[in-house]
LOSE-895728 format. One line per field, with one value per residue: residue in one letter; y, z, x of N, C-alpha, C in turn; residue number from 1. Coordinates in steps of 0.05 Angstrom, whole numbers, plus 5000, padded with zeros to 4 digits. Atoms other than C-alpha are relative to their C-alpha. Last residue first. Example, Ala and Ser with C-alpha at 12.3 -4.5 7.8 and 13.67 -1.06 7.14 Angstrom:
REM residues 2
mimar: c(S  A) $
n.v: c(4976  4976) $
n.w: c(4999  5000) $
n.u: c(4984  5018) $
ca.v: c(4979  4910) $
ca.w: c(5143  5156) $
ca.u: c(5273  5246) $
c.v: c(5022  5024) $
c.w: c(5014  5000) $
c.u: c(4985  5018) $
kollum: c(2  1) $
//
This chain:
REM residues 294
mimar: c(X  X  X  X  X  X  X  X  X  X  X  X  X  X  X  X  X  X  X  X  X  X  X  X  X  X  X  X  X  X  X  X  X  X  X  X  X  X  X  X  X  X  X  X  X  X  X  X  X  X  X  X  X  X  X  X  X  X  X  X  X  X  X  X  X  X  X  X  X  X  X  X  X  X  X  X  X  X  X  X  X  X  X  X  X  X  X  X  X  X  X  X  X  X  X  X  X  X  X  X  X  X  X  X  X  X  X  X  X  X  X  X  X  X  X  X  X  X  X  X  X  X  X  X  X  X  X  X  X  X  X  X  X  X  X  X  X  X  X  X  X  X  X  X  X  X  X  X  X  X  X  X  X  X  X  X  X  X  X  X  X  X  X  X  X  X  X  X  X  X  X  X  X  X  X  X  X  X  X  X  X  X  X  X  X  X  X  X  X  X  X  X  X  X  X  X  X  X  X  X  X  X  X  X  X  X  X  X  X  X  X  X  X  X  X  X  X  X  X  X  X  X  X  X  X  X  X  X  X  X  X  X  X  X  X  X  X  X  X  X  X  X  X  X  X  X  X  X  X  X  X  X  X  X  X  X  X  X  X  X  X  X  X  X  X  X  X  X  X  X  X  X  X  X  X  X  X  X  X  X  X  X  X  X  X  X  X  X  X  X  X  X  X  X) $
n.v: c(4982  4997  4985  4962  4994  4969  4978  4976  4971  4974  4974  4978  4991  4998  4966  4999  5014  5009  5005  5033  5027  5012  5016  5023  5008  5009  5026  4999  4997  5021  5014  5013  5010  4985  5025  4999  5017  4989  5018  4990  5027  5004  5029  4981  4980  4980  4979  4982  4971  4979  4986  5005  5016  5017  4998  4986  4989  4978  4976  4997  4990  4969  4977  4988  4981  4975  4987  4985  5014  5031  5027  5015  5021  5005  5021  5033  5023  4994  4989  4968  4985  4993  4977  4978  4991  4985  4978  4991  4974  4984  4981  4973  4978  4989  4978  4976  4986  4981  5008  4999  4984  4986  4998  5003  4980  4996  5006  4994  4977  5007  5013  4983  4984  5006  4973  4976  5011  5000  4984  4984  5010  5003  4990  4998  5033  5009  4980  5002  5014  4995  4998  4981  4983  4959  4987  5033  5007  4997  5016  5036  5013  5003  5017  5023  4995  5002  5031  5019  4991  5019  5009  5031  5000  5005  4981  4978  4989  5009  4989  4973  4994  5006  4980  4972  4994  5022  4997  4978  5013  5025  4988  4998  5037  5011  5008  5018  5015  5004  4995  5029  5001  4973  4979  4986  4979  4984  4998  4989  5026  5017  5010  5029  5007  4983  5013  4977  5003  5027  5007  5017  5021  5014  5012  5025  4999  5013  5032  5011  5026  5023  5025  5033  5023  4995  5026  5004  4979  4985  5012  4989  4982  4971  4985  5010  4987  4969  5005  5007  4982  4976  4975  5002  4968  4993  4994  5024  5001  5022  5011  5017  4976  4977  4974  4975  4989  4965  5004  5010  4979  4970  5010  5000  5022  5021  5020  5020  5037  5027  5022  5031  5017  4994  5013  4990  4982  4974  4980  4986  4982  4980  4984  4989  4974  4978  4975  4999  5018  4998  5027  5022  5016  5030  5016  5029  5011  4993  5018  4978  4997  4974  4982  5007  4978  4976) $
n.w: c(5012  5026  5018  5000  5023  5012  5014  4997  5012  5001  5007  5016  5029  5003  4998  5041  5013  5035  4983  4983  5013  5008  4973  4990  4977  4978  4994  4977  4992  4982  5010  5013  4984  4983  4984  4972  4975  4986  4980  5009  5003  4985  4992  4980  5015  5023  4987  5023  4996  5013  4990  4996  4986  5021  5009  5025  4999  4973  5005  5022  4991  4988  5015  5021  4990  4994  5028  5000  5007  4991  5016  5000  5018  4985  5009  4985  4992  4963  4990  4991  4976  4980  5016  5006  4981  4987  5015  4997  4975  5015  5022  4983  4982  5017  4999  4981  5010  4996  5006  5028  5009  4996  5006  5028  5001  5002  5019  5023  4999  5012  5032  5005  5000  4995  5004  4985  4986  4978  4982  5011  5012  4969  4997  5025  5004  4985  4998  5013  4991  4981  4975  4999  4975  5000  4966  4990  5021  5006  4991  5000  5033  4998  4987  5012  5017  4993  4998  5034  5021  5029  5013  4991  5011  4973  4978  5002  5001  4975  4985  5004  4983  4981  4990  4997  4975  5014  5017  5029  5019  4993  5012  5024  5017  5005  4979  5002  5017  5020  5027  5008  5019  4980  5006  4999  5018  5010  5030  5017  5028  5000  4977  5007  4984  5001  5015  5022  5033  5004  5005  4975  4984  5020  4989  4980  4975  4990  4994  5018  4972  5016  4991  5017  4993  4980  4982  4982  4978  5005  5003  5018  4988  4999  4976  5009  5016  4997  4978  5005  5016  4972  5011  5029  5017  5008  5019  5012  5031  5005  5018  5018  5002  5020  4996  5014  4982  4995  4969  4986  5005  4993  4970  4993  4996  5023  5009  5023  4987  5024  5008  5023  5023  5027  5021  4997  5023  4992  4975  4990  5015  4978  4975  5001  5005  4977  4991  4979  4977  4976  4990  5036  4994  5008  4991  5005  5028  5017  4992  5002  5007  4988  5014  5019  5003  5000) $
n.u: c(4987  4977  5019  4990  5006  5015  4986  5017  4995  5008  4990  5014  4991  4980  4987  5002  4975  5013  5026  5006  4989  5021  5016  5004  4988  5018  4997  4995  5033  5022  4998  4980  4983  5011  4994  4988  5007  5021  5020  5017  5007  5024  4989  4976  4971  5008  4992  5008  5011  4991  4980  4973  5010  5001  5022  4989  4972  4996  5019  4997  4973  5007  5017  4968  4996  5013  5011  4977  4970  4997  4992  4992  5004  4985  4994  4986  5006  4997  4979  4994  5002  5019  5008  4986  5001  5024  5000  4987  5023  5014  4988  4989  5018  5011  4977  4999  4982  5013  5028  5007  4999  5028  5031  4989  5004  5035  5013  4987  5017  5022  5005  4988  5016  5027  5022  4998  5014  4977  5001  4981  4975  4982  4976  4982  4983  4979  4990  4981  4987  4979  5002  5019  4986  5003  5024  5006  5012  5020  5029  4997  5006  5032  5015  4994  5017  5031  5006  4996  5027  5000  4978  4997  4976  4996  5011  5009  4979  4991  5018  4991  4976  5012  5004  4977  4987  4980  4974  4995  4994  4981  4974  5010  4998  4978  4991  4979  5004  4973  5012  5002  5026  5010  5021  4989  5011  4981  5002  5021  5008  5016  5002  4989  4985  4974  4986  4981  5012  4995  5022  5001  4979  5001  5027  5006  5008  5017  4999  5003  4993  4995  4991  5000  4977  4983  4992  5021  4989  4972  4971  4979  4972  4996  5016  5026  5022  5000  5022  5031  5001  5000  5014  4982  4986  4976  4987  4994  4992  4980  5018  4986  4982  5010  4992  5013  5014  4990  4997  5023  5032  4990  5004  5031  5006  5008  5006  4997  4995  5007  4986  4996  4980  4988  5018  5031  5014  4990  5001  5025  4998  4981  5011  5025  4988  4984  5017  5005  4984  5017  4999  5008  4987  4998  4984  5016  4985  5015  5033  5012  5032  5002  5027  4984  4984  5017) $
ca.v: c(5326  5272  5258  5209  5134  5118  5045  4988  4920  4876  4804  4736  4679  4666  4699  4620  4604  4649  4656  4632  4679  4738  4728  4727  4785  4789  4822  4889  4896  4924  4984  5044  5058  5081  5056  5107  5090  5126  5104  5161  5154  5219  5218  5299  5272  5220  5150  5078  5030  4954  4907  4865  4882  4950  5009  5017  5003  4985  4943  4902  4888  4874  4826  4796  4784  4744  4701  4694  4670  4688  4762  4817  4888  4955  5013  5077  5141  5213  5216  5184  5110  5075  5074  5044  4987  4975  4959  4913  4881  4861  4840  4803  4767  4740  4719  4682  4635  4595  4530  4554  4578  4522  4481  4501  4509  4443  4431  4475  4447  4380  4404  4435  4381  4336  4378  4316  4257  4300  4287  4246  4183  4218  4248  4197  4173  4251  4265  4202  4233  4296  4260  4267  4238  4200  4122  4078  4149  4184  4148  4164  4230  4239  4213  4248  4318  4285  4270  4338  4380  4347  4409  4437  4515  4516  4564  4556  4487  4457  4499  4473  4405  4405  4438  4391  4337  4349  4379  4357  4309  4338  4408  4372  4342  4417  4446  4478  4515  4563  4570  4543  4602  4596  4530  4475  4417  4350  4321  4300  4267  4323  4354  4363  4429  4464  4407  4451  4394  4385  4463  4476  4505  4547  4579  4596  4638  4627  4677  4749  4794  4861  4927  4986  5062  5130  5106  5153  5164  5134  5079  5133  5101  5087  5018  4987  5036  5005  4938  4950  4976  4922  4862  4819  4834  4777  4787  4787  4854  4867  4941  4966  5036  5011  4944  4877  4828  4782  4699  4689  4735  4691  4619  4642  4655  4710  4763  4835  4876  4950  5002  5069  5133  5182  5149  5149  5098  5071  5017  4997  4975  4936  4904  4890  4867  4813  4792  4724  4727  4800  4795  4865  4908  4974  5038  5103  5160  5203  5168  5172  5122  5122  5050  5029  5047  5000) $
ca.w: c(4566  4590  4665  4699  4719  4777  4802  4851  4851  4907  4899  4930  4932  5009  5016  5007  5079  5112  5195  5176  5110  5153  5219  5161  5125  5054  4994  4962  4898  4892  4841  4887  4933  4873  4806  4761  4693  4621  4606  4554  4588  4573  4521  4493  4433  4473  4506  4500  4552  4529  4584  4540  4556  4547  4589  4611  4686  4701  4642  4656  4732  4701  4653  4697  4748  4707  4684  4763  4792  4838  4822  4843  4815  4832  4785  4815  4779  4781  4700  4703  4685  4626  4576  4623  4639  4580  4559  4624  4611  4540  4558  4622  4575  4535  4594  4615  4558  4599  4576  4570  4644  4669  4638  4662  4734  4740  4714  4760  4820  4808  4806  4871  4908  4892  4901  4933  4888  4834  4778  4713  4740  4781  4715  4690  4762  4766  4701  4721  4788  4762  4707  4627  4605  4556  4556  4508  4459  4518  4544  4498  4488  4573  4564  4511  4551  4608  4570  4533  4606  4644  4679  4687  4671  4684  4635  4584  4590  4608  4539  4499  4518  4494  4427  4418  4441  4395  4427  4422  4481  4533  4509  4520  4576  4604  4582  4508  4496  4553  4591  4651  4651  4698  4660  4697  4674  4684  4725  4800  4850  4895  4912  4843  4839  4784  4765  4775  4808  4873  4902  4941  4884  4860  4934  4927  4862  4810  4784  4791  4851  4794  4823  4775  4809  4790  4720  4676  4626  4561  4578  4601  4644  4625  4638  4562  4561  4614  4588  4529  4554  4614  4558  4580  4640  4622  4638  4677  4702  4777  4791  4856  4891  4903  4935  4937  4955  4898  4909  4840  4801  4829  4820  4744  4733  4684  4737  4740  4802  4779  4836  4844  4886  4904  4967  4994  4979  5039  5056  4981  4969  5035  5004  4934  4958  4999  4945  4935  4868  4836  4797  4751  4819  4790  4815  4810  4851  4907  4969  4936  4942  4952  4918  4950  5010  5000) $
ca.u: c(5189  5150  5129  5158  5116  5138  5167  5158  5184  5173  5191  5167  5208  5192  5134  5105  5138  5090  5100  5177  5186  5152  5205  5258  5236  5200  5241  5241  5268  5328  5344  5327  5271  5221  5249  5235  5199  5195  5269  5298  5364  5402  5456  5444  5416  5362  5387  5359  5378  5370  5347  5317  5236  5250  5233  5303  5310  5228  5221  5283  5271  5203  5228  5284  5229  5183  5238  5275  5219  5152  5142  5103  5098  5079  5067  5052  5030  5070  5056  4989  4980  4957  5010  5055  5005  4997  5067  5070  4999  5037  5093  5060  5015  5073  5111  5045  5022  4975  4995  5072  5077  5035  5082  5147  5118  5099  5178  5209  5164  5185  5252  5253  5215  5260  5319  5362  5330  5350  5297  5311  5280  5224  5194  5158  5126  5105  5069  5032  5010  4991  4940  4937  5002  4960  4979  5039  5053  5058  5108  5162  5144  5149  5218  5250  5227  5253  5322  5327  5311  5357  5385  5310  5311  5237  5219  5271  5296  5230  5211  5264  5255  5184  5203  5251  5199  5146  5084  5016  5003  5037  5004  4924  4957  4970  4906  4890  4822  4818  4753  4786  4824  4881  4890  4936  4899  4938  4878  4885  4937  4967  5030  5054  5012  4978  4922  4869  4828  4869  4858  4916  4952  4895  4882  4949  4936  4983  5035  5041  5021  5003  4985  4969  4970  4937  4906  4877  4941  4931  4881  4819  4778  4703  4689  4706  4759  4797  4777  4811  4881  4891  4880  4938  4908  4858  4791  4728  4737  4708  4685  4703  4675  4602  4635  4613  4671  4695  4674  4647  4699  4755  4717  4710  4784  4806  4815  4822  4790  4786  4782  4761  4764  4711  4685  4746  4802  4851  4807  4798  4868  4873  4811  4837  4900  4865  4816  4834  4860  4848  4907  4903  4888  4879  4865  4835  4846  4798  4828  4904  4946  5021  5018  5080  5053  5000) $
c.v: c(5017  5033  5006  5004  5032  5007  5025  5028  5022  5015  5024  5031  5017  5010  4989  5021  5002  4992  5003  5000  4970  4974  5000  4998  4977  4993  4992  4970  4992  4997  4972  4968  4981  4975  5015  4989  5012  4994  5019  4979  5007  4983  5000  4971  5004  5015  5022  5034  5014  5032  5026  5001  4973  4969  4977  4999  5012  5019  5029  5023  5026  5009  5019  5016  5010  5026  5023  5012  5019  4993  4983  4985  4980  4965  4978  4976  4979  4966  5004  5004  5030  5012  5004  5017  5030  5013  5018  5018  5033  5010  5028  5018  5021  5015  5008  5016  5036  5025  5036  4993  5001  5028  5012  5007  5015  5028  5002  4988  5017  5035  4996  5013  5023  5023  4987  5031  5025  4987  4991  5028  5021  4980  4993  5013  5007  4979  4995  5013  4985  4978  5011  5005  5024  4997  5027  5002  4963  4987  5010  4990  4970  5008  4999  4981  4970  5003  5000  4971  4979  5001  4977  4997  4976  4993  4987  5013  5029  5013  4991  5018  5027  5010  5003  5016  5019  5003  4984  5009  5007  4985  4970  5009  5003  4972  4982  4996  4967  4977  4995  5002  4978  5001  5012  5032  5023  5029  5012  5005  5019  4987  4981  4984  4977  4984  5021  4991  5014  5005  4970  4990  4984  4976  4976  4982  4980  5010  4990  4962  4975  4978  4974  4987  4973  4984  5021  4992  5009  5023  5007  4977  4997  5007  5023  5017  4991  5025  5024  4998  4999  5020  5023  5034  5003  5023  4992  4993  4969  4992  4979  4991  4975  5016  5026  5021  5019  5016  5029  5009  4992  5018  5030  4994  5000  4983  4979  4969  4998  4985  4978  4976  4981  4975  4999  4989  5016  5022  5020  5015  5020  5025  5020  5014  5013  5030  5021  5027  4995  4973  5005  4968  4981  4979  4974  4976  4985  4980  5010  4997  5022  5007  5026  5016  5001  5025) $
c.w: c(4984  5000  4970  4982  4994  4971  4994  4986  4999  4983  5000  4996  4998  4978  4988  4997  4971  4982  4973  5000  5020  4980  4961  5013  5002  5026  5024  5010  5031  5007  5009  4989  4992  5027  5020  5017  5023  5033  5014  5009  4989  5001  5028  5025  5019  4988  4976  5010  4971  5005  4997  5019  5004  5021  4978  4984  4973  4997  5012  4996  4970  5006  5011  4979  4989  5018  5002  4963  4989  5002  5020  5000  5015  5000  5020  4986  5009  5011  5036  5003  4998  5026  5022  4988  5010  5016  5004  4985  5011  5025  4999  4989  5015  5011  4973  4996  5013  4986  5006  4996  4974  4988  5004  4974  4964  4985  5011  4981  4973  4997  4989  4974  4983  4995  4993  5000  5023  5025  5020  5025  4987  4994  5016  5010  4974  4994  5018  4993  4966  5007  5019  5041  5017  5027  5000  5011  5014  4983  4993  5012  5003  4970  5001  5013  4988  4985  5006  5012  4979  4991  4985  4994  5021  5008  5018  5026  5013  5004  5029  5010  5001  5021  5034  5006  4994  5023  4995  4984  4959  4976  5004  4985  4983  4990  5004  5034  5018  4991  4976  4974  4998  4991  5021  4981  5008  4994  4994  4966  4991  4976  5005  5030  4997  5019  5005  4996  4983  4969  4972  4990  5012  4998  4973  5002  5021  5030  4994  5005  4972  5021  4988  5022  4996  5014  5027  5020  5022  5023  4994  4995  4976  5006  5004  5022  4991  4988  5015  5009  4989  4981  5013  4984  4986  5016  5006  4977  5001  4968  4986  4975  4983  4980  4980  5014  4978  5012  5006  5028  5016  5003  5012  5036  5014  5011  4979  5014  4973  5007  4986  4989  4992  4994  4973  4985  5014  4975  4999  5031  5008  4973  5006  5028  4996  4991  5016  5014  5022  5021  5019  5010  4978  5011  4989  5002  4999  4972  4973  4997  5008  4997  5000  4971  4973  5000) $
c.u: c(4981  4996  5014  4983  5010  5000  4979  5018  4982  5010  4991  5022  4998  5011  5021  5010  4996  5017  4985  4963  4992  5005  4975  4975  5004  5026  4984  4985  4995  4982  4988  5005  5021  5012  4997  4998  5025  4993  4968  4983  4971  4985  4980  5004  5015  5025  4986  5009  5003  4996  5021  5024  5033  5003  4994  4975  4989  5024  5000  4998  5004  5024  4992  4990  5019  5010  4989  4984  5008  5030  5011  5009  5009  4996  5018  4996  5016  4996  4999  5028  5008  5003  4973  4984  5007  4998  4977  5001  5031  4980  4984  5013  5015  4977  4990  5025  5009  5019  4992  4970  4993  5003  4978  4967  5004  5001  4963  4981  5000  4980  4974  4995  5000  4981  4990  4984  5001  4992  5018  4999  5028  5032  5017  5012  5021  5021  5026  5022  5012  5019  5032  4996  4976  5021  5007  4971  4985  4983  4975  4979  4999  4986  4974  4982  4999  4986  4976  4984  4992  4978  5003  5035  5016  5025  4999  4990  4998  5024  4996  4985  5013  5020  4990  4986  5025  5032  5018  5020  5002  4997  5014  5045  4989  5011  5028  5003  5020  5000  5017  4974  4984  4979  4988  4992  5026  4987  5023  5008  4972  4984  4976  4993  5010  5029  5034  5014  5010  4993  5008  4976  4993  5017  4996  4976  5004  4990  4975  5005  4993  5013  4998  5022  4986  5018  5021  5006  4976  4990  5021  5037  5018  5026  5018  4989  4978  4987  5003  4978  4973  4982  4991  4981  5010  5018  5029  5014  4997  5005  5017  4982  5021  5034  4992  5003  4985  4985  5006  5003  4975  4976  5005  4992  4972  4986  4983  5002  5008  5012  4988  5015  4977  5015  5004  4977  4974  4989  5017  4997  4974  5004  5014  4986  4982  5017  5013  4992  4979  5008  4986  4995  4996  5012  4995  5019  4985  5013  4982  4971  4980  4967  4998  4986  5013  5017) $
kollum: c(294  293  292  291  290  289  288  287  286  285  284  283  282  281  280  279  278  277  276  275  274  273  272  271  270  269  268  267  266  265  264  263  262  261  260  259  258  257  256  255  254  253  252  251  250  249  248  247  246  245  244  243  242  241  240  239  238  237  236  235  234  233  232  231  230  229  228  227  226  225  224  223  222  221  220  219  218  217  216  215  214  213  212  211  210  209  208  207  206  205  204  203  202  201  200  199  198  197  196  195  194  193  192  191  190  189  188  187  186  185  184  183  182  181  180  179  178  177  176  175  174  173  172  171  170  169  168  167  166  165  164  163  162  161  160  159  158  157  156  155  154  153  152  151  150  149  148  147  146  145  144  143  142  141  140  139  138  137  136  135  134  133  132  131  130  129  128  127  126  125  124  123  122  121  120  119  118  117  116  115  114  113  112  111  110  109  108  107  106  105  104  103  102  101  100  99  98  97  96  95  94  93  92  91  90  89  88  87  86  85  84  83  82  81  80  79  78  77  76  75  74  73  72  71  70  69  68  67  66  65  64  63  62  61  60  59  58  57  56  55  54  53  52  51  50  49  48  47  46  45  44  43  42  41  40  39  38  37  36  35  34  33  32  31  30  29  28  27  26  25  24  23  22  21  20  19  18  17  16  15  14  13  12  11  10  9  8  7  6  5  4  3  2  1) $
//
């Protein structure tokens, strides 16, 4: 919330509604005047979202921040007083058996944030080809035997779908570290859920939005899990690109639209809150300002 600097008459965006908790602690520091837009894609989300005269819940994407901002009246070039983003999976989606996100319990291969979405993660198991399989365990769960597992869960697919968590598992536990275990298996759920739901492509594109939607002064303040999604914001935030590439004007000046707001590091979770919430642990705080142009 501080991060936010919020302002009781602004407007406001939480793009990962979730569970609701940012949403509230956003709302208790809004007057009547302000405004806040819930985003979520997932139908359980939108079912369970507090009623409030001063929120209005998006059934959406933030991929599509810019569209839906002008579907309910706010201006997408420069309306916006501060955009929150807490990226990932929801906990509550983890712990829930039938989503298929976790390796901790026996249920469906789905892994669709959307469960409106076409393709699920045993629909991708049994689709792609295994270079592009292993090059995508590689990528976004940066397995060390990517090639062989990929090799492997081709191989068995063609004997019995790969359509359940627990198969999934039994195949991989041959090319997994018996020591990171858990580590690995997480890597590769996480592999997949990133390519089924095509999430570093969404966050490109809520991240370019996002920029064009806030107020010179506005807040931008960003979550992340792993090291992908935080090497793109990190990125975004330093040089406005999604490379890392700074850009300068005639007189060599960085021509980054963003200001990193309590310098370069992001801000991290304590020990005592890491023990009394052991999921914090990963988590990331970035937080930047939108300058004003020239």
């Amino acid at each position: 919330m501080e991060a936010l600097a919020i302002k009781p008459d602004g407007i406001y965006v939480d793009a990962t509604y979730g569970g609701g908790g940012h949403s509230r602690a956003i709302l208790s520091h809004l007057g009547p005047g302000g405004r806040l837009l819930g985003f979520d894609q997932d139908d359980e989300a939108i079912a369970r979202a507090q009623t409030d005269p001063r929120l209005t819940m998006v059934h959406g994407n933030f991929r599509f921040l810019s569209n839906f901002l002008r579907y309910y009246g706010v201006d997408p070039d420069g309306g916006v007083d501060g955009i929150l983003a807490d990226l990932g999976v929801s906990f509550h989606h983890f712990d829930d058996a039938a989503r298929g996100f976790s390796f901790r319990f026996e249920g469906p291969l789905d892994m669709r944030m959307n469960r409106r979405a076409r393709i699920s993660a045993s629909d991708l198991i049994a689709s792609i080809d295994s270079d592009e399989l292993a090059s995508l365990l590689r990528l976004y769960g940066e397995l060390p035997k990517a090639r062989a597992l990929a090799n492997a869960i081709v191989g068995e697919r063609a004997k019995a779908p790969v359509d359940t968590v627990e198969r999934l598992v039994a195949i991989a536990e041959p090319y997994i570290n018996p020591k990171a275990r858990r580590k690995e298996l997480a890597q590769l759920f996480q592999a997949l859920r990133i390519r089924v739901n095509g999430e570093m492509e969404a966050l490109e594109q809520f991240l370019r939005s996002a920029l064009r939607a806030l107020k010179p002064g506005g807040r931008l303040a960003i979550i992340t899990y792993h090291s992908l999604e935080d090497r793109l914001v990190k990125n975004f935030i330093r040089t406005g690109s999604f490379d890392g590439e700074r850009t300068t004007d005639f007189f060599g000046r960085s021509t980054a639209p963003l200001k990193a707001v309590g310098g370069s590091k992001p801000i991290v979770p304590s020990e005592a809150e890491v023990e009394a919430n052991p999921r914090s642990r990963s988590a990331k705080l970035r937080v930047a300002e939108k300058l004003p142009v020239d």
